[in-house]
N, C-alpha and C positions, 0 to 999 in steps of 0.2 A: 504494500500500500504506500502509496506515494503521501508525502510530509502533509503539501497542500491537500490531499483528500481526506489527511487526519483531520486540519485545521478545519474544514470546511463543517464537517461528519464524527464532531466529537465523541458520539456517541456507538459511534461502530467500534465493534470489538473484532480483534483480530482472530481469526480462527485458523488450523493447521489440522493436517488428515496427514499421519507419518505411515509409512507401510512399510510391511519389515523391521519393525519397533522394535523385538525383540533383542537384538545382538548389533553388535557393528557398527553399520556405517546408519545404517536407521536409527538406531538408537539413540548414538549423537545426533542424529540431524533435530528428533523428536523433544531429546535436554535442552538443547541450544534450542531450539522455539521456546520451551516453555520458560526456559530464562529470560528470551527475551518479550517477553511478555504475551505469548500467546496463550489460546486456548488447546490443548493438543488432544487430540484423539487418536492413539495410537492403537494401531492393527500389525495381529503376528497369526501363525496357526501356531507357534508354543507360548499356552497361555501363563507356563512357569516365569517363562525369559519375561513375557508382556508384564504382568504383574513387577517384578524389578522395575522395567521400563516407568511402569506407572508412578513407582513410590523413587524413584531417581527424578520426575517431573516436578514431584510436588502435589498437593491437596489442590483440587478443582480440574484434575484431567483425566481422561478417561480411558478404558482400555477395550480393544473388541477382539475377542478369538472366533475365528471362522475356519473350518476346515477347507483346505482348497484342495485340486487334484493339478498339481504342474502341469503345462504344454496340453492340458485338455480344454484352454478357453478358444470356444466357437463359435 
């Protein structure tokens, strides 16, 4: 979100969809938002890792476990 769109639109809150939350490079991408002040909703299929992920974010983000099936999306 652009500075001026904050200024204009005080009242939008910033939101963030991290995928592959669990470990790695999601994981950081998903800390680093919620540090910097987003809302994060992070998504994994190990809902072990995702849980860490969630309580590394902090109170007010959320976590989604879904089962997927790799190289099956059609």
């Amino acid at each position: 979100m652009t500075p001026s769109l904050d200024r204009r639109c005080p009242q939008v809150e910033r939101v963030a969809v991290a995928t592959g939350a669990g470990r790695g490079i999601g994981q950081a991408i998903a800390v680093s938002l919620a540090a910097a002040g987003y809302q994060v909703l992070v998504c994994d299929v190990d809902s072990g890792a995702l849980r860490t992920t969630v309580d590394l974010c902090g109170p007010g983000h959320h976590g989604n476990t879904r089962p997927s099936q790799r190289g099956k999306y059609r």
